[in-house]
C-alpha positions in Angstrom: 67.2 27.2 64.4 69.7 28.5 62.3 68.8 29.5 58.2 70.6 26.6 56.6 69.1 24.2 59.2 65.6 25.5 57.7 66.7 25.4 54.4 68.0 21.8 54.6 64.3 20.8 55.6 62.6 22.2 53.7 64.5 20.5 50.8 64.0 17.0 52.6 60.5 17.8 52.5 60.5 18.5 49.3 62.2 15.5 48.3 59.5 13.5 50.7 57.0 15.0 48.5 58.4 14.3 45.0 58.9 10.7 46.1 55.0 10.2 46.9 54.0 11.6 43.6 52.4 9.1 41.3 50.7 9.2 37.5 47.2 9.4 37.4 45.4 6.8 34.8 41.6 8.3 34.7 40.1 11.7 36.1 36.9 11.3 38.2 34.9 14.1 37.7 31.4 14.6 38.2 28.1 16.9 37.2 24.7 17.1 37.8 21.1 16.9 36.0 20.0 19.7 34.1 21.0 22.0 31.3 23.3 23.9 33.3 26.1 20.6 32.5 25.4 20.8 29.1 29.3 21.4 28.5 30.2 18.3 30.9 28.1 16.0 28.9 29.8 17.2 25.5 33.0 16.5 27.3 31.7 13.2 27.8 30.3 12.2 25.1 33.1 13.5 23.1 35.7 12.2 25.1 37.7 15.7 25.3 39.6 14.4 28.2 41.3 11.4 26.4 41.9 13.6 23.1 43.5 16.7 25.3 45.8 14.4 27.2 46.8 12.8 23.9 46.9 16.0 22.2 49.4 17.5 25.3 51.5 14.4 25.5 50.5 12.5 28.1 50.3 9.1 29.6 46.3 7.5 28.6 44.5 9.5 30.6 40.8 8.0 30.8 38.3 10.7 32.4 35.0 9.0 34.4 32.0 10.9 34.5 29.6 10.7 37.4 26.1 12.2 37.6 25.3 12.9 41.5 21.8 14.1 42.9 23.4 17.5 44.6 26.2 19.1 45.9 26.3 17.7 48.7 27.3 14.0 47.7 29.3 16.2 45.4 31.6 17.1 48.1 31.3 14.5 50.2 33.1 12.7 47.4 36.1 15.7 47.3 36.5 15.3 51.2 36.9 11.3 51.0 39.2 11.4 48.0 36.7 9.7 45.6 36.7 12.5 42.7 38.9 14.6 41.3 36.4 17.3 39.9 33.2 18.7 41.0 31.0 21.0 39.4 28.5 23.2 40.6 25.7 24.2 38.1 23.4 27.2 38.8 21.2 26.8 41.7 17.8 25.6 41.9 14.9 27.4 40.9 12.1 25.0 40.9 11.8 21.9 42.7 9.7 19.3 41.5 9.1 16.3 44.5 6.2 14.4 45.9 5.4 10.7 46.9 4.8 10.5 42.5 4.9 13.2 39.7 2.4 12.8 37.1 4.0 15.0 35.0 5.9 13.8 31.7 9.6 14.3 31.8 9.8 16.5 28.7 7.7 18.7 30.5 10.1 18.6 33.3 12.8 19.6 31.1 11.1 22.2 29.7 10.4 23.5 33.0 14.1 23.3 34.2 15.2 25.5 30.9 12.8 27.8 31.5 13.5 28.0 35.0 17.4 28.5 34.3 16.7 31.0 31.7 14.9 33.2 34.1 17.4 32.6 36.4 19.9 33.7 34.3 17.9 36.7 33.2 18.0 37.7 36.7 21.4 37.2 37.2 22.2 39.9 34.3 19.8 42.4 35.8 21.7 42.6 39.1 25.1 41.9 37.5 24.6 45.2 35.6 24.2 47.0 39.1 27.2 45.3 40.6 29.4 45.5 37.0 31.9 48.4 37.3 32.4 48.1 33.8 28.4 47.4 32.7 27.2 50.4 30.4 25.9 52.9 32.9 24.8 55.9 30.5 21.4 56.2 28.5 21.4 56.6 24.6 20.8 59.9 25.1 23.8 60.8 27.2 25.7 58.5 25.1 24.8 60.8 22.0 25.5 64.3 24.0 29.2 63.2 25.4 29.8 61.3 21.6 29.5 65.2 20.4 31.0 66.7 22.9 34.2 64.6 22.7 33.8 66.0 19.1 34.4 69.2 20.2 30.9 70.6 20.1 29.9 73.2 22.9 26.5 72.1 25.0 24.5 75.0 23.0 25.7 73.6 19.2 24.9 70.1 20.5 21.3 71.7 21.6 21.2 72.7 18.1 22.3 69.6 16.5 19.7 67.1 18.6 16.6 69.8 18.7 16.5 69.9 22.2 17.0 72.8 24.8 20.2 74.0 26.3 19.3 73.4 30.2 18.6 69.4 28.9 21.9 69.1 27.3 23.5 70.6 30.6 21.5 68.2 32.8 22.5 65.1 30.8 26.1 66.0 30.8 25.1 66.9 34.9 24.3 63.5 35.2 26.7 61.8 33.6 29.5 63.4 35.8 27.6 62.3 38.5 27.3 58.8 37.3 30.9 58.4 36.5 31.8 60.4 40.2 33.5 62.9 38.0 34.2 66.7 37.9 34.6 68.1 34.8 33.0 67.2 31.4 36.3 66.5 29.9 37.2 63.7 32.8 33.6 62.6 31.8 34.3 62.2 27.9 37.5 60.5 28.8 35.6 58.5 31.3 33.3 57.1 29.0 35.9 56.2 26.2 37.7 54.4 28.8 34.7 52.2 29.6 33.6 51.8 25.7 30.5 53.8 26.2 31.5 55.8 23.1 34.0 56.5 20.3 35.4 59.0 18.8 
């Protein structure tokens, strides 16, 4: 097939396309329970999706919230069409279920925003592990490479902070190391890159 021949359908398809395009008149978009959708329910409640379609110029644009059980109706409703938006909150961490739950729903929320919380907490922890650009450097080596960006040899700096030659050397030791560095300078440089000091 020669290069115009594809050219000429891809066009038509184009044109196919363009024709089966149609304006949409509400936005079907759905959450779950919890405080994890706190933002969908101010968008709801609020009606952000009317005022941000009005505000950009376009035809009434009416969005329907739905509150589903799990993900899974979730995207059972993508697959068949049905919504237009699903979310997905953080994950469980406690499960409340049984034949009947004697326990008063504020408790229950209380629970869940607990829960979350330490959740989230977690998340942080391990995010600082996985974060190239999380601080890596203790206040300690932040203080020793602040001064010796200043210009201050590893013995002055010994003198400045009271402490012993050999434990200036090992901090700035292990900061090259933690950085995967050679030379001090390369660290300081390092470490103003990645905000861990100023000069």
């Amino acid at each position: 097939m020669t290069l115009s021949k594809r050219w000429a359908l891809v066009a038509g398809a184009a044109l196919l396309c363009g024709a089966a395009h149609a304006e949409v008149s509400e936005v079907k978009i759905t959450k779950q329970f919890g405080v994890g959708f706190l933002p969908l329910m101010v968008m709801e409640d609020q009606k952000l999706v009317e005022k941000q379609s009005k505000a950009a110029g376009l035809p009434e644009v009416k969005g329907v919230f739905m509150t589903l059980s799990n993900p899974a109706a979730m995207n059972d409703g993508l697959l068949s069409g049905q919504i237009d938006f699903g979310t997905n909150g953080p994950p469980a961490v406690i499960t409340i279920s049984g034949e009947s739950t004697d326990v008063p729903q504020s408790a229950i929320l209380a629970v869940d925003a607990l829960a979350r919380h330490g959740f989230q907490a977690l998340l942080r922890l391990g995010n600082k592990r996985n974060n190239p650009d999380a601080p890596l450097l203790s206040k300690r080596e932040r203080e020793i490479l602040q001064w010796t960006g200043a210009g201050k040899t590893a013995w002055e700096i010994s003198c400045i902070l009271g402490i012993s030659f050999h434990t200036v050397n090992t901090h700035l030791r292990n900061t090259r190391e933690k950085f995967g560095v050679a030379t001090t300078t390369h660290c300081v440089i390092e470490a103003l890159r990645r905000q861990e000091i100023q000069l």
